[in-house]
C-alpha positions as CSV (number, residue, x, y, z in Angstrom):
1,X,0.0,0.0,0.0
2,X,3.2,1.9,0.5
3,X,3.9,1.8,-3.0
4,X,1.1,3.0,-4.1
5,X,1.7,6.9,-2.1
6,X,5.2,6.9,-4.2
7,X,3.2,8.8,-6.9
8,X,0.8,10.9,-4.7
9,X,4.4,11.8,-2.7
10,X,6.0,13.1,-6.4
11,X,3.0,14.9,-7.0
12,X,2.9,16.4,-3.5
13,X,7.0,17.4,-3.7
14,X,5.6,19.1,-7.1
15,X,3.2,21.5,-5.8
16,X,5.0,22.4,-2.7
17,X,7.5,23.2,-4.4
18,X,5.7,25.9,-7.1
19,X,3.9,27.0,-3.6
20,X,7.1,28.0,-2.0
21,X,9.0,29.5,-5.0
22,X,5.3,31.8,-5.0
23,X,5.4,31.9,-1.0
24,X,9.4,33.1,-1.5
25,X,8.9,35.9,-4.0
26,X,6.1,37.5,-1.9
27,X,8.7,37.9,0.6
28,X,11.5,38.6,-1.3
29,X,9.2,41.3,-2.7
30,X,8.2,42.9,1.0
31,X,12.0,42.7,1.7
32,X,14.1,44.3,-1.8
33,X,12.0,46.0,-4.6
34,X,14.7,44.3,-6.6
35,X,15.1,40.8,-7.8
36,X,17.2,38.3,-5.0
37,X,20.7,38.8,-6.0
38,X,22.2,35.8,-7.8
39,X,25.4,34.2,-5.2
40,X,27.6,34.6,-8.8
41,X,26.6,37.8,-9.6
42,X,28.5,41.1,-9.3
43,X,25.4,42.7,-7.7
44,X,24.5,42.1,-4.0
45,X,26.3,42.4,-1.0
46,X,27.7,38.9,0.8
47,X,24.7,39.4,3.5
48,X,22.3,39.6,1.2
49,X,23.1,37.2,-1.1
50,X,23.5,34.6,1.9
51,X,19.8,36.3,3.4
52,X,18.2,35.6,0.6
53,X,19.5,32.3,-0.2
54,X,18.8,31.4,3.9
55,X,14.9,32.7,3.4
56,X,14.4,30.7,0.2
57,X,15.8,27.8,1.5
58,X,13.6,28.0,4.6
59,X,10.4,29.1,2.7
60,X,10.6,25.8,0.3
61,X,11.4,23.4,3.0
62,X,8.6,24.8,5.0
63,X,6.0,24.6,2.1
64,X,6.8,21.0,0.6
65,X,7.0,20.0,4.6
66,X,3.4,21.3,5.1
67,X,2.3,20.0,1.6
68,X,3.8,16.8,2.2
69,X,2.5,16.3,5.8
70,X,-1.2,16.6,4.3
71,X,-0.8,14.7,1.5
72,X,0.0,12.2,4.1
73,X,-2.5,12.7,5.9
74,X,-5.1,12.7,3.3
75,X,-3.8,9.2,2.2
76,X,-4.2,7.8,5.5
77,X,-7.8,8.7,5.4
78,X,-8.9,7.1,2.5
79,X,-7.0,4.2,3.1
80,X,-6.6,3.9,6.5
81,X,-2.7,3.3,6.1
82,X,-0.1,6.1,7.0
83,X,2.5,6.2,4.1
84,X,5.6,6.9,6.3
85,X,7.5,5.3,8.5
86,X,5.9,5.8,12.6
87,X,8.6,6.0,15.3
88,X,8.4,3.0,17.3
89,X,6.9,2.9,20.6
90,X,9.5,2.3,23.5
91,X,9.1,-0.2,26.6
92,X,9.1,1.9,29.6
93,X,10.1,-0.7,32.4
């Protein structure tokens, strides 16, 4: 059953990633008028280039994490099987 969340998990990577790329450049855009300065390019400061690479970075993880955790969740309700791995439940003795 596992195996069959594989392609509802691509699909899910997909859209949270287009999600945060949107989610980044709203900030970005409250931040710099500008575009986000490119790490090879002779524009930007080392702060900012290292800022804005730092807020992107957190801004997709944080979306596919959120897209992916409900995705998950969604499976397991209409089939009753969660698609990841469950930590295991320790003996307490």
């Amino acid at each position: 059953m596992k195996l069959l969340y594989k392609p509802f998990a691509i699909i899910a990577a997909l859209i949270g990633a287009k999600l945060g790329q949107a989610a980044f450049k709203r900030l970005w855009s409250k931040i710099d008028d500008a575009a986000p300065p490119i790490a090879t390019g002779p524009e930007g400061s080392l702060p900012k280039v290292v800022g804005a690479r730092a807020l992107e970075a957190a801004t997709m993880a944080g979306a596919v994490a959120v897209v992916e955790r409900v995705s998950a969740g969604t499976f397991h309700h209409f089939t009753g099987v969660w698609p990841g791995e469950r930590a295991q439940q320790r003996d307490q003795h």
